[in-house]
N, C-alpha and C positions, 0 to 999 in steps of 0.2 A: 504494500500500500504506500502509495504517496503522500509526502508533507510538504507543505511550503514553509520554511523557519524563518520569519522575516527579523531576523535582531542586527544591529548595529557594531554593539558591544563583540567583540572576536575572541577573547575568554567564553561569554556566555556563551556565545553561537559554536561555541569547537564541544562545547562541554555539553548542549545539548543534543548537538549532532551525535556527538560520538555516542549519548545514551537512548536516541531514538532508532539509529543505524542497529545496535544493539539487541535493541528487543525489537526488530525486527521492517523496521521501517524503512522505506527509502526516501534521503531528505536531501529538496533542495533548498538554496541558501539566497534569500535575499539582503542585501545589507542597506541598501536604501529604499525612500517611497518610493518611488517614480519606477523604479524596477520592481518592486513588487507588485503596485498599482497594474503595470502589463502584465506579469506571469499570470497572477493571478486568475486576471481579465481573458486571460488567452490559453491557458493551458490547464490540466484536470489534475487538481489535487483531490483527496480523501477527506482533509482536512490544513488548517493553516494554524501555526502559532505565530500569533500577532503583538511585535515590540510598538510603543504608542512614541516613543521618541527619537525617530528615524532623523534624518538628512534629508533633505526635499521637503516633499510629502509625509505629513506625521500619518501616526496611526490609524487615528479616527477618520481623517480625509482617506486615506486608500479603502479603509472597512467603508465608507459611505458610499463611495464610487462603486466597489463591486454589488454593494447592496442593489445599487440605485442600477443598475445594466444586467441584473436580474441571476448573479454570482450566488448560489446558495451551499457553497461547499462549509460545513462547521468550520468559527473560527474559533480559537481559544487565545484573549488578549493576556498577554503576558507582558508586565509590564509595574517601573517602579513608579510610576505614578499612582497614589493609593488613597487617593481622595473619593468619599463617594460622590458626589456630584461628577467626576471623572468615569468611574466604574457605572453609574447609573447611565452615561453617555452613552458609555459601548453596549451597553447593552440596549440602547435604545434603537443604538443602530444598526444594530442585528447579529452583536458576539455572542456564540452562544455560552461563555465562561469566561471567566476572570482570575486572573490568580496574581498577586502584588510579589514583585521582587521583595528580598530575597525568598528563595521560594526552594523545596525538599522535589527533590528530581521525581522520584518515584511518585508524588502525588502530579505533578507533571504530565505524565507516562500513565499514569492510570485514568486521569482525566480527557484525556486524549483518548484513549481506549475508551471513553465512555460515549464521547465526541460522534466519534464514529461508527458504535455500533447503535446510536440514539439515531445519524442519518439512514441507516441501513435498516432499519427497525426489529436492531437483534438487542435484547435484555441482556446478555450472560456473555461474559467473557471467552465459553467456550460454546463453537459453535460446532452444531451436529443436525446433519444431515444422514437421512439411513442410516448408514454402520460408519461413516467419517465423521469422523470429530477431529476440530482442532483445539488446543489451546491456547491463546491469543496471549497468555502472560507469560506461560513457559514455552512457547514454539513449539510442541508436542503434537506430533497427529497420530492416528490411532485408526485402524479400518476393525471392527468389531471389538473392540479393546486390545488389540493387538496393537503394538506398535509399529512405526513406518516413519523411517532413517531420510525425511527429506532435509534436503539443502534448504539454505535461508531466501536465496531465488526461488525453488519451488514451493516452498511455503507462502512467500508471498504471494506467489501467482493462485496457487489452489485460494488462499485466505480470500483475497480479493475477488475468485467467482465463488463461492460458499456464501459474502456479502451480499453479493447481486445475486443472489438465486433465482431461477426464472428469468433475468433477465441478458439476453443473449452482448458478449463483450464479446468486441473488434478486437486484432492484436494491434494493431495500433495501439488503444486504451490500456492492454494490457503490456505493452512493452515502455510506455511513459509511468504505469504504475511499479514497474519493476526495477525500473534502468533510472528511469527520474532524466535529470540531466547530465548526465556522465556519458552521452554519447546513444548514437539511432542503435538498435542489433539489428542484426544480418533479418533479410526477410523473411528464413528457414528459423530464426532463436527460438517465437514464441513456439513452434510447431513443436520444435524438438523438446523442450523442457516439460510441453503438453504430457509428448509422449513418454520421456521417466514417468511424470509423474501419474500417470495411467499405468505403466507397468510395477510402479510400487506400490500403488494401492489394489491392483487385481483385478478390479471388480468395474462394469460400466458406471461410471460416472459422470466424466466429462463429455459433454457430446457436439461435436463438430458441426456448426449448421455453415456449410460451405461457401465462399464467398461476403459472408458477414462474421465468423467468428467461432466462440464457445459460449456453453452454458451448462451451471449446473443446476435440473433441476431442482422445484422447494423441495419436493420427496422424492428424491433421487432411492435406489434400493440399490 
């Protein structure tokens, strides 16, 4: 799954990077408004952690913008400004969370998790379909309680159609969610990782609708 990390601060943003890549994420990095205000605008994240005092464009102006041009990916302002009249803003104009510098990474990381499976409209950290199940804290997949040895690439990619269930994803979609901005993969990447990760869990899962993508369905068996 993809992040947008828009902070300024290069301590912050190395230290949050390196704990979202971690458990599992793939993040890109904005360090000012005016470049986040485009990525944002223009490209698919899962979710954004949003710093409110950028360079350029502050926080509130880029969350306005995307609001106002119809951007509804969860954001999570993150940020040392900690006035409530400030917090009441963002949220007016449409964060879906707040959390004041300095701030405990793990509540971070969990709120973020929470972020995204409140867009996706999954309750529970671990998600399960038929006999797959992931688990979205520990990276653990499991096909009938049996465990299954995926990479932190194919866990992303399984994670992110599990979220969308029923709903058929492009590999385009799915190779921005995976690779982020670190470069296009090869037109054959998303195909092949498809296929480990079919061969690791056994069982029809994934199913190919040709010319448009994957999907897994809600009641996949």
């Amino acid at each position: 799954m993809r992040v947008l990390l828009v902070e300024d601060d290069p301590q912050i943003s190395r230290a949050l990077g390196d704990a979202m890549r971690a458990a599992g994420w793939t993040v890109d990095h904005a360090s000012e408004g005016e470049d986040a205000w485009f990525r944002g605008d223009t490209e698919s994240f899962a979710a954004v952690v949003l710093d409110l005092g950028l360079p350029g464009l502050d926080g509130l102006t880029v969350l306005r913008r995307w609001r106002k041009s119809g951007r509804n990916m969860p954001v999570l302002i993150l940020s040392a400004r900690g006035t409530w009249s400030e917090r009441v803003e963002g949220i007016d104009l449409g964060a879906d969370d707040y959390i004041a510098k300095p701030f405990v990474m793990k509540e971070v990381l969990a709120r973020l998790r929470a972020l995204v499976r409140r867009a996706s409209r999954v309750a529970s950290p671990l998600l399960e379909i038929g006999p797959v199940a992931l688990d979205q804290r520990s990276m653990r997949a499991t096909v009938a309680g049996n465990p299954v040895n995926l990479t932190p690439l194919e866990f992303r990619l399984l994670c992110h159609l599990m979220l969308n269930a029923g709903r058929v994803v492009s590999q385009l979609e799915l190779g921005e969610q995976i690779h982020g901005d670190r470069g296009e993969c090869e037109s054959n990447a998303i195909e092949v990782v498809v296929g480990r990760i079919r061969r690791k869990l056994g069982i029809p899962f994934i199913e190919t609708r040709r010319g448009f993508g994957y999907v897994v369905a809600p009641e996949a068996s």
